[in-house]
C-alpha positions, 0 to 999 in steps of 0.5 A, a space after each residue: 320599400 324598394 328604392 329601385 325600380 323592379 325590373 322583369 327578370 328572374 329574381 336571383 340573377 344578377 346583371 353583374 357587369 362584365 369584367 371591365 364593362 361600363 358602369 356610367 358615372 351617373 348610374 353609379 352614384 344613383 346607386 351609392 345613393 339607393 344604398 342608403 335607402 332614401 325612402 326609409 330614411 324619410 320615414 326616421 327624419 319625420 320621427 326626428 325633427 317633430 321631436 326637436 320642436 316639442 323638446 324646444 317647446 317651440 322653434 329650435 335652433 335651424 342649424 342644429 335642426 339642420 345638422 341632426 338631419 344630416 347627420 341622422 341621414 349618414 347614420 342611417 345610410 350607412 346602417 342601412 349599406 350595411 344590411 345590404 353588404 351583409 344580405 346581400 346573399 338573400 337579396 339577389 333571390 328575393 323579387 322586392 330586392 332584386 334590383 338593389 344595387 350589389 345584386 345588379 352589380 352597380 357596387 361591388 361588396 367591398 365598394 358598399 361595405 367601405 361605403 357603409 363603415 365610412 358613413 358610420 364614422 363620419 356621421 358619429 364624428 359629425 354628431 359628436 362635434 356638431 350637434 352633441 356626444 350623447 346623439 353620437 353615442 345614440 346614433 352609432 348605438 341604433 347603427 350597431 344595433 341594426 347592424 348586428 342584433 337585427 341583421 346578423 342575429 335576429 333576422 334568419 333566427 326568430 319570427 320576433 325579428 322585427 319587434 326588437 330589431 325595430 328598436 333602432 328604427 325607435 332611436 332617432 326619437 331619441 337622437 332628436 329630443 338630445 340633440 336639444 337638451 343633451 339630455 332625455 326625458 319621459 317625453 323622448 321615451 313615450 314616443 320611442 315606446 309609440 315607434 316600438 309598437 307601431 313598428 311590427 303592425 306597419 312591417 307586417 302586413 307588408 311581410 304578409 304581402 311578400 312572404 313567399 319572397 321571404 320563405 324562400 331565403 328562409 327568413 322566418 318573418 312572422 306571416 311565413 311562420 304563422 297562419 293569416 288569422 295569426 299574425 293579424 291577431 298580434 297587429 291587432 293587439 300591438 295597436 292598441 298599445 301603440 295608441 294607449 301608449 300615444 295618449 300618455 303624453 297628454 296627462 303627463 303634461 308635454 302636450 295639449 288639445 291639438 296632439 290629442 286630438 290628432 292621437 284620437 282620430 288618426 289611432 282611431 283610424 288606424 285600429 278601424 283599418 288594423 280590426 277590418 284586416 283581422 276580420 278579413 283574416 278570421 273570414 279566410 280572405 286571401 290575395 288580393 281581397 286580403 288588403 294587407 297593404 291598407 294598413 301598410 300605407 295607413 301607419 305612414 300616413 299615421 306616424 306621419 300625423 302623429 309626429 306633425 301633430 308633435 311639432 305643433 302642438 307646442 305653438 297651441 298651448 
């Protein structure tokens, strides 16, 4: 999910400011801003606030909510300014990431890779003092892990990137529920295993869209290195245990009718439109009749439910 508006120019060329030029105050802290990624860190703040709700099993405390929420969004940031500064290389040949901010030359590398370690610091402080040092200690570990086994080592290695880089977009499940209970539960480990699986199924189909830009910085994201009917297969059976897996709360006793209502009919949902690309897919469908971006705007719009689902079901019980 680009940050940044795609601007009609050759992917790869960067509009590096001339040495002394102008860069407007206002554009630049729009950048500093764009390298944090605001739109995925929306996504992690609907998988942690909901969490605090159903650990509280009602209303949690409104200034420990609040200072989760800002102290996840450092955290994130300054990962997600990370992965710029360290793709930085590939970003300027790739057209979904050619108008980020070091390939257009807003922010320099040492700029953002000051930027992102100093986010990093202050948001472990910021969870440690303010909410509690188990969250910091999860924060900083879902930043490193995306930071290094994501970033450095999974990405141009494996075609499994995603499935276990995912793993830190998993943490602030648990970051949410310890921020209440200093502690974890089963509960905080369904719904982080629900995240898991969840994750390659709504990255997929996006890769599916854009995998020329991939293949051609060599990044081996499962639709480059495997057919269509592939990769549809595997988003296939990855929902069906992200599903099965979302129903566990329920017989597990920390949650009612409501969340399970909400689990049937939006996974229901979901493995509807999750079937209809693989049949599209074993058809030979491709380009646009393919609609692989059906079920990327689905499984937000599905995760978003979920976790809504999570916050309320405490309050019908």
């Amino acid at each position: 999910m680009c940050v940044t508006a795609v601007e009609s120019r050759p992917a790869g060329v960067a509009l590096t400011p001339s040495p002394g030029g102008h860069r407007p105050f206002g554009a630049r802290v729009k950048a500093f801003v764009a390298l944090t990624k605001p739109r995925i860190i929306e996504l992690l703040l609907i998988t942690t606030v909901p969490v605090m709700f159903l650990a509280a099993q009602g209303v949690p405390d409104l200034w420990l909510v609040l200072t989760t929420t800002i102290g996840g969004y450092l955290s994130a940031g300054g990962a997600n300014a990370l992965n710029m500064y360290i793709d930085r290389d590939i970003d300027a040949l790739m057209d979904r990431t050619s108008q980020r901010p070091l390939v257009t030359g807003m922010v320099s590398p040492r700029e953002c890779l000051a930027f992102g370690i100093a986010l990093a610091v202050i948001s472990t402080v910021w969870f440690g003092l303010l909410v509690n040092w188990l969250s910091a200690a999860l924060a900083l570990g879902a930043l490193l892990f995306y930071v290094v086994v994501y970033t450095m080592l999974l990405k141009r290695r494996t075609s499994q990137n995603i499935v276990w880089g995912g793993i830190a977009g998993c943490m602030p499940v648990l970051i949410g529920w310890s921020a209440v209970t200093n502690e974890l539960s089963w509960a905080a480990v369904i719904l982080f295993a629900v995240i898991f699986f969840w994750t390659p199924p709504h990255y997929w189909p996006l890769s599916m869209k854009v995998k020329d830009d991939y293949a051609r910085v060599g990044v081996p994201m499962l639709p480059v290195v495997a057919t269509n009917r592939v990769v549809a297969k595997q988003i296939v059976l990855y929902s069906w245990v992200m599903v099965a897996v979302s129903l566990l709360l329920t017989p597990l006793g920390y949650t009612g009718w409501f969340y399970t209502a909400v689990a049937l009919l939006s996974g229901g949902a979901w493995l509807w439109e999750a079937h209809g690309l693989q049949n599209r897919a074993n058809a030979g469908v491709t380009g646009a009749k393919l609609k692989e971006m059906r079920l990327f705007h689905w499984s937000i719009t599905y995760v978003s439910l979920l976790f809504l689902a999570v916050a309320v079901d405490p309050f019908l019980r």
